[in-house]
C-alpha positions as CSV (number, residue, x, y, z in Angstrom):
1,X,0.0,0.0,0.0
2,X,3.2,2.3,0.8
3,X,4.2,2.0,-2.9
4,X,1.0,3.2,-4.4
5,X,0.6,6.0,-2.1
6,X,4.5,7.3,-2.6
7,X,3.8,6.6,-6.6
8,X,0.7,8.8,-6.4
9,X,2.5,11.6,-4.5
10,X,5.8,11.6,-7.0
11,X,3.0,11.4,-10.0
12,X,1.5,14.6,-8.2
13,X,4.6,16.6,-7.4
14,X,6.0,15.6,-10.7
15,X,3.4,17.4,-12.2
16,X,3.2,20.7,-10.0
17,X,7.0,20.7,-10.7
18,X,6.8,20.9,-14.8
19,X,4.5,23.7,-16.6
20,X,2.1,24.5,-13.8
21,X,0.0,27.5,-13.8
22,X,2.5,30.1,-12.2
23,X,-0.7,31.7,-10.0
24,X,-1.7,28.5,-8.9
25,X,1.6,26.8,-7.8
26,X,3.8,30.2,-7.3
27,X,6.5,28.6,-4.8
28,X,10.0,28.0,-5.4
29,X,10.4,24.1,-5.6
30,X,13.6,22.4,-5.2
31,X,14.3,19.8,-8.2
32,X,13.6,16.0,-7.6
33,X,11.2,14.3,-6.2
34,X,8.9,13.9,-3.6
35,X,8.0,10.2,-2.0
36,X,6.5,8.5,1.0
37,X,7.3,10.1,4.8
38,X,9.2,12.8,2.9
39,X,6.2,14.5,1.6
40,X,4.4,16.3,4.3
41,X,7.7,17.9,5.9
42,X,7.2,21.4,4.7
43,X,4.8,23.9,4.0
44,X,6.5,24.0,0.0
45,X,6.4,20.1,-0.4
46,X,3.0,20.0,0.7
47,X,1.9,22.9,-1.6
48,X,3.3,21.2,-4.7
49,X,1.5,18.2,-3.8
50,X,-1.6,19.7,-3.3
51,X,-1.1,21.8,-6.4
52,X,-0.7,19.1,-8.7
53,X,-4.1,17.8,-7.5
54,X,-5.4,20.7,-8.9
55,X,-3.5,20.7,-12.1
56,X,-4.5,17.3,-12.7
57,X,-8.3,18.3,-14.0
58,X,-6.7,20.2,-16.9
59,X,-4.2,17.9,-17.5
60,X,-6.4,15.1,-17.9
61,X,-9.0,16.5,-20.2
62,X,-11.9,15.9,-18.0
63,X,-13.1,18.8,-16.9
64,X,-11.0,21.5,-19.1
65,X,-7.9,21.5,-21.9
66,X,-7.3,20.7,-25.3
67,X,-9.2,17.1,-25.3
68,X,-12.4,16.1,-26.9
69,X,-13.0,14.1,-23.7
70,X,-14.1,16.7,-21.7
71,X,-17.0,16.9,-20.2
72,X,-18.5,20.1,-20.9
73,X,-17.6,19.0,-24.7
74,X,-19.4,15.4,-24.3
75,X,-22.6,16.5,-22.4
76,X,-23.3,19.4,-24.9
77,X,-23.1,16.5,-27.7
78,X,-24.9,14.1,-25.2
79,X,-28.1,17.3,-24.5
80,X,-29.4,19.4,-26.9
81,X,-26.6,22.0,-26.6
82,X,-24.0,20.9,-29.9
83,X,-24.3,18.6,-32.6
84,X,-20.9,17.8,-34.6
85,X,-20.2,19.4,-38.3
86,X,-16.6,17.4,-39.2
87,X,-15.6,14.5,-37.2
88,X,-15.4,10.8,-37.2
89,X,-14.3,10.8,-33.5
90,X,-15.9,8.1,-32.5
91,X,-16.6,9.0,-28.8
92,X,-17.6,12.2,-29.9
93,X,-20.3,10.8,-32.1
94,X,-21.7,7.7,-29.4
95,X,-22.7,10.7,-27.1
96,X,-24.2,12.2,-30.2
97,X,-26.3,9.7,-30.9
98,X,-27.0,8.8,-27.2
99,X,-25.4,5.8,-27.4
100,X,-22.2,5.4,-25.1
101,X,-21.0,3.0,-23.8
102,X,-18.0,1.7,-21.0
103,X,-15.5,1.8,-24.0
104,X,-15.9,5.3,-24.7
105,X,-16.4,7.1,-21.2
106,X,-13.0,6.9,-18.8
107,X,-14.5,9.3,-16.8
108,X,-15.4,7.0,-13.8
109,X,-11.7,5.4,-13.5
110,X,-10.1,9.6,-13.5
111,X,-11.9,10.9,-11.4
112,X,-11.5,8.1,-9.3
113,X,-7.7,8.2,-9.8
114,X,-8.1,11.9,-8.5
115,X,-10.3,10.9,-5.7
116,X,-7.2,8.8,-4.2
117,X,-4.7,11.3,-4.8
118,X,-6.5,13.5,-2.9
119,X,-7.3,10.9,0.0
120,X,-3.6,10.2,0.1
121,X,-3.2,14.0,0.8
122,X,-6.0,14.9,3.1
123,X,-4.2,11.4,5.1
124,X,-1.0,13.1,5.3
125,X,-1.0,16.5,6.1
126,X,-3.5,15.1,8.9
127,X,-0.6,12.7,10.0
128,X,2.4,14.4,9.7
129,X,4.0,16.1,13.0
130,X,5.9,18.7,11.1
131,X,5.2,22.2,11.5
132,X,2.8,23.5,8.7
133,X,2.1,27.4,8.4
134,X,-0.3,26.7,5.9
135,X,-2.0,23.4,7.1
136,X,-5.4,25.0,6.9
137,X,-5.2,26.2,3.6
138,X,-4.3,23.0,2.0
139,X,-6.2,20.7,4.0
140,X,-9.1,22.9,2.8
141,X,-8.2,23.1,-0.6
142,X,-7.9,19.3,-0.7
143,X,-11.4,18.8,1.3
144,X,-13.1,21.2,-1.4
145,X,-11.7,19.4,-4.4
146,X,-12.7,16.4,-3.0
147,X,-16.1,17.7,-2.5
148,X,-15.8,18.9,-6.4
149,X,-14.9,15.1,-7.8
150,X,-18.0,13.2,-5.8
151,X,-20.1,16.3,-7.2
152,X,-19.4,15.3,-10.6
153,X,-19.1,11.4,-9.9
154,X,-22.6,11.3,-8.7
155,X,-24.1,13.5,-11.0
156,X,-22.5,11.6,-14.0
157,X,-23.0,7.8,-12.5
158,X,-25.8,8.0,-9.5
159,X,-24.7,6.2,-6.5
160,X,-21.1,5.8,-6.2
161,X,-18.6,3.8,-3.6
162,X,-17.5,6.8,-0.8
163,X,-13.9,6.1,-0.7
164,X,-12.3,8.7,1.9
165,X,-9.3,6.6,2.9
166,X,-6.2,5.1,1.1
167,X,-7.1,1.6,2.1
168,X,-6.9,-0.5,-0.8
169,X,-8.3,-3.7,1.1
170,X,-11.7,-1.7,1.6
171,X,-12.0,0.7,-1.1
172,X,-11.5,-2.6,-3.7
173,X,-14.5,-4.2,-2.3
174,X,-17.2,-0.8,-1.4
175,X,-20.5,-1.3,-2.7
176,X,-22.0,1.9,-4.6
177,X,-23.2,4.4,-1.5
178,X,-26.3,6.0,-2.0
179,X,-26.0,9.8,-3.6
180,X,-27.7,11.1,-0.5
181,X,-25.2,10.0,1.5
182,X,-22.3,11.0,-1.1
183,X,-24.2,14.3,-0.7
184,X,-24.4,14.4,2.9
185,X,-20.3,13.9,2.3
186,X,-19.8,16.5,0.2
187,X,-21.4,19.5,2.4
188,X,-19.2,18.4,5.2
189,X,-16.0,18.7,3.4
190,X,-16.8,22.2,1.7
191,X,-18.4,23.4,5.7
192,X,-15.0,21.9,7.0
193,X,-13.2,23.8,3.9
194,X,-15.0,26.9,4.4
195,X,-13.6,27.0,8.1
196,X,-10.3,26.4,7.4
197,X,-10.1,28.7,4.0
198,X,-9.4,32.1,4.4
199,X,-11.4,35.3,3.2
200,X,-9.0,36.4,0.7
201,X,-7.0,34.6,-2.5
202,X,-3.6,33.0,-1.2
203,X,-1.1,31.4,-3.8
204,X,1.1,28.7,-3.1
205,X,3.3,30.5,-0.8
206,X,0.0,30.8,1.3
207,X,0.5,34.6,0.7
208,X,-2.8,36.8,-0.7
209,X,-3.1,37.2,-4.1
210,X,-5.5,38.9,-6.5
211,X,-6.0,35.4,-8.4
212,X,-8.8,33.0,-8.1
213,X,-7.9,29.6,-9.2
214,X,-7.0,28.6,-5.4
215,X,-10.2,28.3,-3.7
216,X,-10.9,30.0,-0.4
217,X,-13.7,30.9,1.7
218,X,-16.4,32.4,-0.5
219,X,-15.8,29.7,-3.2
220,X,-16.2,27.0,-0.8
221,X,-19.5,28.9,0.4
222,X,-20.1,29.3,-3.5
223,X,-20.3,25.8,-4.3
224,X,-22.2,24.8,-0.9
225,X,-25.3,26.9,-2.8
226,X,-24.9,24.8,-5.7
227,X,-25.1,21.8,-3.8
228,X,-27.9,23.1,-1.4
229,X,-29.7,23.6,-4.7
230,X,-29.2,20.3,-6.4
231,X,-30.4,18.7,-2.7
232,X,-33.2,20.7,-2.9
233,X,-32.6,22.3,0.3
234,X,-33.2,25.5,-0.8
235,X,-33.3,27.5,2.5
236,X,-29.8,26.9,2.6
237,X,-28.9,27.6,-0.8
238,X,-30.4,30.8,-0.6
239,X,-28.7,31.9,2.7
240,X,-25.6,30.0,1.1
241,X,-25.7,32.0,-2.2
242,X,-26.8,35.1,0.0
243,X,-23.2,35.1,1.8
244,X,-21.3,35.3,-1.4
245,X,-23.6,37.5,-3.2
246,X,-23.6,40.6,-0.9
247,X,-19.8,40.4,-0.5
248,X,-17.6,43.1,-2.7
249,X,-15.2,41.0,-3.3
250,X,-17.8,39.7,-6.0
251,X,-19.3,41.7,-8.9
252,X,-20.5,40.8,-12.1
253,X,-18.0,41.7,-15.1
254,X,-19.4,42.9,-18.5
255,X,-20.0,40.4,-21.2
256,X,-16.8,41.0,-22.9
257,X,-14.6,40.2,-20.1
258,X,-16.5,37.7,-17.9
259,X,-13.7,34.6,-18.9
260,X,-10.6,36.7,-18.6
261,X,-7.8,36.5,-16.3
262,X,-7.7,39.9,-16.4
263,X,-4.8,39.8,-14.6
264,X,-6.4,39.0,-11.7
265,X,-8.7,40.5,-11.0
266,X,-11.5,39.9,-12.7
267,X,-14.1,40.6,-9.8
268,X,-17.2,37.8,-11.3
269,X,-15.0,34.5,-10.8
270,X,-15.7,32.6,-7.5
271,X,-13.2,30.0,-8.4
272,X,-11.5,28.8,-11.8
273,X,-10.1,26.1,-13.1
274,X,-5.9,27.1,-13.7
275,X,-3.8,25.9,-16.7
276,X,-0.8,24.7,-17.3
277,X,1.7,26.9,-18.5
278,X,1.3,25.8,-22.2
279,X,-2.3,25.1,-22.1
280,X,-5.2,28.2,-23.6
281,X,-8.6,28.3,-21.8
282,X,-10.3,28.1,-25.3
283,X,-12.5,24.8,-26.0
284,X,-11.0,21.7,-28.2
285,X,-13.8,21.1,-30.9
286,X,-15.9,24.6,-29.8
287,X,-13.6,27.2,-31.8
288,X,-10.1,27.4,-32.7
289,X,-9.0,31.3,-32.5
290,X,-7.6,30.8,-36.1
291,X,-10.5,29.9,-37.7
292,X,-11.6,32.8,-40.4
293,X,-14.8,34.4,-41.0
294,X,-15.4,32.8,-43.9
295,X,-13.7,29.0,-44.1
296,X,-13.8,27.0,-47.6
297,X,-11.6,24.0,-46.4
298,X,-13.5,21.6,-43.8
299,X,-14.3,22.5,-40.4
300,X,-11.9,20.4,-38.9
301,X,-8.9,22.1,-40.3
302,X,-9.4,24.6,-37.7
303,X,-10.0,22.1,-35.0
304,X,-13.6,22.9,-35.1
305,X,-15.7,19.6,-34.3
306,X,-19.6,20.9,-33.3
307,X,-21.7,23.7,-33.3
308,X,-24.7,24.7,-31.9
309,X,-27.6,23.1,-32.7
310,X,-31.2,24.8,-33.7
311,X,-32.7,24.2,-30.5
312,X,-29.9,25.7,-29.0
313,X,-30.1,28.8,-30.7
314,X,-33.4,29.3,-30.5
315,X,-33.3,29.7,-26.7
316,X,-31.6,33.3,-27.4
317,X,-33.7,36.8,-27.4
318,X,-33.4,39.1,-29.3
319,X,-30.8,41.5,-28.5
320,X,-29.4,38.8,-26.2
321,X,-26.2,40.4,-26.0
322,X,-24.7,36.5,-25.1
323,X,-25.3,35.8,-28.2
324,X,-23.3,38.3,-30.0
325,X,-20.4,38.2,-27.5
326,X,-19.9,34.4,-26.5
327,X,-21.8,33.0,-30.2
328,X,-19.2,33.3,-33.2
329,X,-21.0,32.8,-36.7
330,X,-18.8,31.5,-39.8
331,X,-20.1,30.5,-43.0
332,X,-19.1,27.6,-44.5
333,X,-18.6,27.7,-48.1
334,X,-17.2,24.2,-48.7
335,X,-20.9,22.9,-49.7
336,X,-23.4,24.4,-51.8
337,X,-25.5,26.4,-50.8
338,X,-23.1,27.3,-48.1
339,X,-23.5,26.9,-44.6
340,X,-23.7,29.6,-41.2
341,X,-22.5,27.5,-37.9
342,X,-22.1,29.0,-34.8
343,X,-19.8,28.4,-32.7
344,X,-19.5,28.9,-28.6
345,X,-17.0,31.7,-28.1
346,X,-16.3,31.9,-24.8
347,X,-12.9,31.5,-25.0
348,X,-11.5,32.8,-27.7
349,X,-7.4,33.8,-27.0
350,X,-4.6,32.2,-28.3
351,X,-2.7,33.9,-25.5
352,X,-1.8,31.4,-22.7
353,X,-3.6,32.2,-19.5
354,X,-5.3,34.9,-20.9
355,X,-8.7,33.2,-19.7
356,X,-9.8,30.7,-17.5
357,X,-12.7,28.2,-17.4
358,X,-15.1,29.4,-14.3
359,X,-16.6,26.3,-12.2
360,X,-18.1,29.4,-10.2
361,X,-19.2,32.8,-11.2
362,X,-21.7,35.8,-9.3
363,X,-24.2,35.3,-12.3
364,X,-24.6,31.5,-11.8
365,X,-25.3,32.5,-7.6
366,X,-27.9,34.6,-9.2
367,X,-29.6,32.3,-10.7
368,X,-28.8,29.8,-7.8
369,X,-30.7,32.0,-5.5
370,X,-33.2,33.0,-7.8
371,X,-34.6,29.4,-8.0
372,X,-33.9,28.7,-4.3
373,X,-36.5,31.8,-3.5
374,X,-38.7,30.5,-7.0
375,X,-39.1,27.4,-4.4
376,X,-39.8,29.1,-1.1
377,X,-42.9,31.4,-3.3
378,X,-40.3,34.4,-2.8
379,X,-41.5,36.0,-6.2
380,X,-39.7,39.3,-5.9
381,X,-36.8,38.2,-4.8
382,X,-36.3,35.4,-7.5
383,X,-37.4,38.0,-10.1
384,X,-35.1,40.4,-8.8
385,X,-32.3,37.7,-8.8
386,X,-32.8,36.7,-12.2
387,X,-33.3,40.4,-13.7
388,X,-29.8,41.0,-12.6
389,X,-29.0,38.5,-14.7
390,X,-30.7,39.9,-17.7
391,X,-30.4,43.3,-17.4
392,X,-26.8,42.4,-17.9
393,X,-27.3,40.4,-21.4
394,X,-29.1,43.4,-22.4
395,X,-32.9,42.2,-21.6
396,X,-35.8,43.7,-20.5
397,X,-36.8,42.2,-16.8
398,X,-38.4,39.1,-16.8
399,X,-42.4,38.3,-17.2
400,X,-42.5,35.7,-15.4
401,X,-45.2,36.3,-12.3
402,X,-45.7,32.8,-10.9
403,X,-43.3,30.0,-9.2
404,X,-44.2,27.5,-12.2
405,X,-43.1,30.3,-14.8
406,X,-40.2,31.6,-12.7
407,X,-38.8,28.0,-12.0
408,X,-39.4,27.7,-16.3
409,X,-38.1,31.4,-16.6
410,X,-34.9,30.6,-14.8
411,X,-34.0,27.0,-16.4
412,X,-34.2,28.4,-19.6
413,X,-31.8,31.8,-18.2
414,X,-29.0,28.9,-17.5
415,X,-29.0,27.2,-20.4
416,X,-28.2,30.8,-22.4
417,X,-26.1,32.1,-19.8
418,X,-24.1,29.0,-18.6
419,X,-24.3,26.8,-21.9
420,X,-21.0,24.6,-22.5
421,X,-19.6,25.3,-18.9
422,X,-19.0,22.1,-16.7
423,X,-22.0,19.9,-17.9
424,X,-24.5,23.0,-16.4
425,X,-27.3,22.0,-18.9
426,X,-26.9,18.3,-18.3
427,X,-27.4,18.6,-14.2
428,X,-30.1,20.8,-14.7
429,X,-32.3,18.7,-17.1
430,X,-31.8,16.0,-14.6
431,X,-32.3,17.6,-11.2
432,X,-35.4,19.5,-13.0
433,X,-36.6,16.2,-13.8
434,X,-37.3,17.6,-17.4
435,X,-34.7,15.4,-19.1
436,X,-37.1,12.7,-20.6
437,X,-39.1,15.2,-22.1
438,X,-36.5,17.6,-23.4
439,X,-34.2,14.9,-24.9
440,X,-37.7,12.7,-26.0
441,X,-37.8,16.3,-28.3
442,X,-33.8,16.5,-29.2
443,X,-33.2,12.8,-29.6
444,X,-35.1,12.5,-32.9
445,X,-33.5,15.5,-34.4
446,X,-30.0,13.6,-34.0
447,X,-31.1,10.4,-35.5
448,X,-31.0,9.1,-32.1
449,X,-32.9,7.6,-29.5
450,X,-33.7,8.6,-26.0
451,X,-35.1,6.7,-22.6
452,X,-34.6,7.7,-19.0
453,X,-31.6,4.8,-18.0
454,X,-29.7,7.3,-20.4
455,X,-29.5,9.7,-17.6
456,X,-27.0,8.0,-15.9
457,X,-23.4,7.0,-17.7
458,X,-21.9,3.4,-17.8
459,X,-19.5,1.9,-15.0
460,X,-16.9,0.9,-16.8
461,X,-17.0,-3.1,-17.6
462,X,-13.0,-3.9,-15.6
463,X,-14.3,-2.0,-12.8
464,X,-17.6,-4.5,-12.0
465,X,-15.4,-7.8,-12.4
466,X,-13.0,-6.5,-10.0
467,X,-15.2,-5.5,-7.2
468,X,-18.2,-7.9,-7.2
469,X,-19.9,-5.5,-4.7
470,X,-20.6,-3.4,-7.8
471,X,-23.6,-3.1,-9.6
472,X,-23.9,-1.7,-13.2
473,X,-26.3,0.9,-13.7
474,X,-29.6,-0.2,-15.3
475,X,-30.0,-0.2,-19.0
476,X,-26.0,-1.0,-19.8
């Protein structure tokens, strides 16, 4: 068991030690490598451990970087969000057609991979006797990514095995928890992270800084509204979202500059997701930043994989100003007549860490709070919530008068104001419990088909013949 905890912390220091982001890591690391009892002896080894945690959900692909594996990328295709112009990517196209399977989604085994990295870390800044100026902040950080990965895992797969040790002997043979209990999990880590985090940005010297791609208190607060929300508990999410929403430290950018690093301080990010040093925040298969106006090759020469899709589009006002900032139209002359796609354009620099992809932003707390008072028959104040939404894209305040309208009202205000990011439309089509009868709508137009098993993704096949305890979810 020693062995694969000490490979798991080299793999992890390894990587903090070659390209990370500079605002993320920010310490001066001695070269070599970092192994067993050795790790937890300073506050520098510690940070490049807990660092390369972090740096691990770009690197992968799973939740950010230049991969078609991601999954903002892969839900989009999977919902009613994208549909693919020039690929024969064959995992792109199986969530296209609604048709995955264990072969073509990894995402179980990552994030699990994470999970234990993690675990290893929480287990040894807990254990070691040396003197750690900054044990809060990276015990916190750890407990809040934690929190993140079982977020995801039991939103992508339902009921999942709560591993929170590095005990091989146990963890090989957990049966799936229930997601209640995962939840119940998951707001005790970010309560535990939001004691220990502090108010203000620190980098990896522990020092404050003006960039957010460390979380501290207010992100850890952040994501305990989103999770409130998805538990229905929406007292809390509303007092949650509250605490985050009337600090200053929080304001909502224009349109034009709501994904950029902006050296720092770009004032409507809660918490973002930090590259490596060669990596760009824009999407693989969204929109490549050399792509013309005009293109008479094939898509795919520009990296350009899917578009939006009609249904998609037709969710935008008029005079949505989303859609003229984050919505990039290019006509395709390579067929006749020629074609218009657009393209989400969120990110669109070339410029390494020139942007950053958000997990948390003010305008999603909006909304967050807006449904939570939608729920509690608070009609002014969700009104109010979500007009501060539109008002910013440009809209006229909403029409929406009654808790069925608002709670329609504000679905449909996250799908135009959060599309692509972080599998946003896929959570909410399930938590809503409007997936059946959105994708029973979408399915058809894809040439594919549709039933409700499809909400949940497929434990992979090696993982149920090595733990018997498993079950695999219904329908696969």
């Amino acid at each position: 068991m020693r062995t694969i905890i000490t490979s798991t912390i080299i793999a992890a220091a390894l990587f903090a030690f070659t390209g990370c982001e500079k605002y993320l890591d920010n310490t001066k690391l001695p070269a070599g490598t970092i192994a067993g009892t050795d790790a937890y002896v300073s506050d520098n080894s510690v940070s490049a451990i807990v660092t390369g945690n972090f740096l691990s959900l770009t690197g992968s692909g799973v939740f950010s970087g230049a991969t078609g594996s991601n999954i903002p990328y892969l839900t989009g295709l999977y919902t009613d969000e994208l549909m693919p112009i020039a690929t024969s990517n064959t995992t792109s196209l199986a969530f296209y057609a609604n048709s995955i399977t264990s072969a073509n989604t990894s995402h179980w085994s990552n994030i699990y991979a994470k999970i234990f990295a993690v675990n290893a870390t929480i287990e040894g800044i807990r254990s070691t006797s040396a003197v750690l100026y900054n044990k809060n902040q990276w015990l916190g950080e750890s407990l809040f990514l934690r929190a993140f990965l079982y977020f995801y895992l039991v939103n992508l797969y339902g009921d999942a095995p709560l591993v929170l040790t590095t005990d091989y002997r146990t963890n090989g043979s957990m049966p799936r928890t229930p997601v209640n209990l995962v939840y119940a999990q998951i707001v005790q880590d970010l309560k535990d992270a939001e004691a220990m985090l502090s108010t203000g940005y620190r980098d990896g010297y522990g020092t404050a800084t003006t960039h957010r791609v460390r979380p501290n208190k207010g992100a850890a607060t952040a994501f305990l509204a989103k999770v409130y929300l998805y538990m229905k508990e929406w007292e809390n999410a509303e007092i949650a979202a509250t605490a985050v929403l009337t600090d200053p430290a929080y304001k909502l950018s224009p349109l034009s500059e709501v994904f950029l690093a902006n050296n720092g301080i770009n004032k409507e990010t809660i918490w973002a997701i930090a590259n490596k040093n060669d990596e760009k925040a824009f999407e693989y298969g969204f929109y490549n930043n050399a792509m013309p106006p005009v293109i008479t090759n094939a898509p795919s020469s520009y990296l350009v994989l899917v578009a939006f899709n009609n249904t998609m589009l037709d969710a935008f006002e008029t005079n949505d100003g989303r859609f003229s900032t984050w919505v990039r139209s290019t006509e395709y002359t390579g067929v006749t007549p020629a074609v218009t796609y657009h393209f989400p354009n969120k990110f669109r620099s070339n410029a390494a860490g020139a942007e950053r992809a958000i997990f948390l932003r003010k305008a999603e707390l909006f909304l967050i709070r807006a449904e939570a008072r939608a729920q509690q028959s608070n009609i002014g104040g969700a009104q109010a919530d979500l007009d501060s939404v539109r008002i910013r894209a440009g809209l006229l305040p909403t029409t929406a008068a009654t808790q069925p309208g608002l709670l329609t009202a504000i679905l449909k205000e996250r799908k135009v104001e959060l599309f692509t990011e972080f599998a946003n439309r896929f959570f909410d089509l399930k938590r809503s419990g409007t997936i059946d009868a959105v994708m029973a709508a979408a399915a058809p137009l894809k040439d594919a088909t549709w039933n409700s098993d499809k909400q949940l993704f497929p434990i992979p096949e090696n993982d149920l013949l090595l733990n018997p305890s498993l079950t695999p979810n219904p329908g696969y």
